[in-house]
C-alpha positions, 0 to 999 in steps of 0.5 A, a space after each residue: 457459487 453466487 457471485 457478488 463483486 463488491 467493487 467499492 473504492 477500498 483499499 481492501 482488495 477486491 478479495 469478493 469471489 472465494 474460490 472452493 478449495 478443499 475444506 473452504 467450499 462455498 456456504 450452502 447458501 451461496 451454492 444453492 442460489 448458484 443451483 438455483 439460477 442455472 436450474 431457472 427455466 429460461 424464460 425467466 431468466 430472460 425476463 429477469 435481465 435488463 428493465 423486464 418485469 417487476 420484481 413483486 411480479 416475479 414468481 419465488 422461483 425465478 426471482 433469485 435467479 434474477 437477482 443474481 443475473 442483475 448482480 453479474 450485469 452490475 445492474 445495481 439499481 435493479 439487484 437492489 429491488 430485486 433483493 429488497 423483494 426476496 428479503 420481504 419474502 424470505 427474512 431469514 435469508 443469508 443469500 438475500 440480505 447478503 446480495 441486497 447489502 452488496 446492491 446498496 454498497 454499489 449505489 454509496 448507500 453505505 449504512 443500509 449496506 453495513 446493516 444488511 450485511 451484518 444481518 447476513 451475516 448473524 444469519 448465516 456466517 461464512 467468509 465470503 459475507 466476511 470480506 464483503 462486510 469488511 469491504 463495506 466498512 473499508 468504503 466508508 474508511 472505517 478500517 477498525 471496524 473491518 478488522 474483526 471481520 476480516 480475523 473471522 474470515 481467515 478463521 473461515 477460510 485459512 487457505 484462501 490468500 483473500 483473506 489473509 491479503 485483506 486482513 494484512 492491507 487493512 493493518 497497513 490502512 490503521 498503521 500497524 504494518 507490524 501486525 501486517 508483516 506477521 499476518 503475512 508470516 502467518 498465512 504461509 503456514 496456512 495457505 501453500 498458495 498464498 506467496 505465488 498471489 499476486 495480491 497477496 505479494 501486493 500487499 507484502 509490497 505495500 507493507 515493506 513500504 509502510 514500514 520503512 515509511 515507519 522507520 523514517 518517522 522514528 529515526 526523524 523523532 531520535 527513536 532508533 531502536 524503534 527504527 531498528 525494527 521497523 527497519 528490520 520489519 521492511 527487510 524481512 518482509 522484502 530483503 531486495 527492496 531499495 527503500 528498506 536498503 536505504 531507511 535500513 543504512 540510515 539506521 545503522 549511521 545514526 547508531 554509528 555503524 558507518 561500515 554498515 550503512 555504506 554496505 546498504 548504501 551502495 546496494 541501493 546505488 547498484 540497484 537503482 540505475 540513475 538518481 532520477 527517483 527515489 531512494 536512488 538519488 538519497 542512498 548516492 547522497 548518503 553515501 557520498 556524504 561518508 565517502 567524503 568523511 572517510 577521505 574519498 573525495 572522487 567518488 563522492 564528486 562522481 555520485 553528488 553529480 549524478 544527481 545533480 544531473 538529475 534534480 538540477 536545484 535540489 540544495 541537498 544534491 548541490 550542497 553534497 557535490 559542494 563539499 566533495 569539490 571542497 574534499 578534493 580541493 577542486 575550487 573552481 568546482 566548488 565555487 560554482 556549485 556554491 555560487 549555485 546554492 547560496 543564490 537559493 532562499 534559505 528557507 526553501 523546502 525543508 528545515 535541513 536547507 536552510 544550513 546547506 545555504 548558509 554554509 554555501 554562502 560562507 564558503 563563497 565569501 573564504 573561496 574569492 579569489 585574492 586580489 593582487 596587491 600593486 607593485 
């Protein structure tokens, strides 16, 4: 089939190249440009290729072929002109406009590229034209004005995994990874093959991820059943991802359930080795922040030193080993760590700092050590 590698900067996949599968083979358009080229006789193949002759030059049979050859060897300029020439001749050509738009988008001329595309599209409607269409738009960060397209390709073709991942990356791109998660659901029903692509398992990333970056939004805004399900969304889609673990164990602490969140929380610690990254070093905090309240000093001093160890200056890190020090009356311990944070300014980072070095500053000046009196 006709081979048209639209290698746009989008985050629309590159789901360019659909392979034949059952009832979704290639359009005959694509496959007779296909037969077309292989069937050219070779030297005019070989005149096609590089800077040869002209494209008004080139007779109608050897002319396609050409275009097609410029196109694989991502000469765009040429493929360009070469197009252009075979849409002169053949206006009514899907295969023509459709190689001419991907030519354009190569070379940033993106409305020329959107208009022939479309065209190519009235003319001769099949998924391949439908995700490149939608690549086109995704290069300019037209996502919205993707999403139509990309519907109508998985109409075209429900059992290739490249559009059901194109469709599902452009949803995260307009921030519904909602209708992304069901997208995803959906596709299993319709293509077997779809959760052994790596794309298509990419995208599923991606969309655990942007819901649990949801989640966060929501929590921080005071909408916890809101949270609740994009929480939900996240775990569904992966179960074992540590973010959806630790955003998940936040949710059900602001809704009072300690029990649980300590449960997500610890999954997270047991899964992430060390607290260099996240959500290693938040879930240890989160956690020793209940270890503490439920009286469980120790292992909160052993999780707020890991990451410390790790992040050194972070007032979070410092003001969460503080109060364990504090729960296990290890003065010593706690007047270093205080001493530590209150020495930081209290407007640094964000707006949960600024109590952590009060708070420090206080408990250094109860923590001196009493003066003996004279006898």
């Amino acid at each position: 089939m006709l081979s048209l590698r639209l290698a746009v900067s989008t985050g629309l996949a590159s789901l360019l190249a659909i392979t034949s599968c059952g009832a979704d083979a290639p359009p005959p358009a694509a496959r007779s440009a296909s037969a077309a080229r292989s069937s050219a006789p070779r030297g005019a193949r070989t005149a096609s290729g590089g800077g040869g002759s002209s494209s008004a030059a080139l007779g109608d049979s050897a002319l396609e072929p050409a275009a097609v050859q410029a196109s694989d060897d991502a000469d765009w300029e040429r493929a360009e002109a070469l197009y252009r020439e075979l849409v002169r001749r053949q206006p009514r050509s899907a295969t023509a406009k459709h190689g001419w738009g991907v030519a354009l988008m190569h070379q940033q001329k993106s409305d020329q590229g959107i208009e022939a595309l479309e065209q190519s599209v009235q003319l001769a409607d099949n998924a391949q034209a439908r995700l490149d269409l939608a690549a086109a738009f995704g290069s300019v960060g037209r996502y919205p004005s993707a999403l139509p397209h990309l519907r109508k390709a998985v109409e075209l073709a429900p059992r290739q995994p490249e559009t059901w991942t194109a469709l599902a990356d452009a949803l995260v791109k307009v921030e519904k990874p909602d209708s992304a998660a069901e997208t995803l659901r959906d596709s299993r029903k319709a293509c077997t093959t779809c959760p052994k692509n790596d794309a298509w398992n990419q995208v599923a990333d991606e969309v655990a991820r942007a819901s649990v970056t949801k989640a966060e939004g929501q929590l921080t805004s005071g909408d916890l059943p809101a949270a609740r399900k994009s929480a939900e969304v996240a775990m569904k889609m992966r179960p074992n991802l540590p973010e959806g673990q630790l955003v998940a164990g936040k949710v059900a602490r602001a809704e009072g359930d300690t029990k649980a969140a300590a449960d997500a929380f610890r999954k997270v610690v047991e899964q992430t080795p060390d607290a260099t990254t996240e959500p290693g070093a938040g879930a240890r905090l989160e956690l020793a922040s209940l270890l503490i309240a439920d009286g469980k000093g120790p292992e909160a001093v052993k999780l707020a030193e890991e990451v410390v160890a790790a992040h050194r200056d972070d007032p979070k890190a410092l003001d969460a080993l503080g109060r364990a020090c504090d729960a296990t009356r290890n003065v010593d311990c706690a007047r270093k760590v205080y001493g530590k944070l209150a020495r930081l300014p209290a407007g640094q980072g964000d707006a949960s700092v600024k109590p952590a070095v009060e708070h420090a500053r206080l408990r250094m000046k109860q923590l001196k050590p009493r003066r003996k009196r004279r006898r």
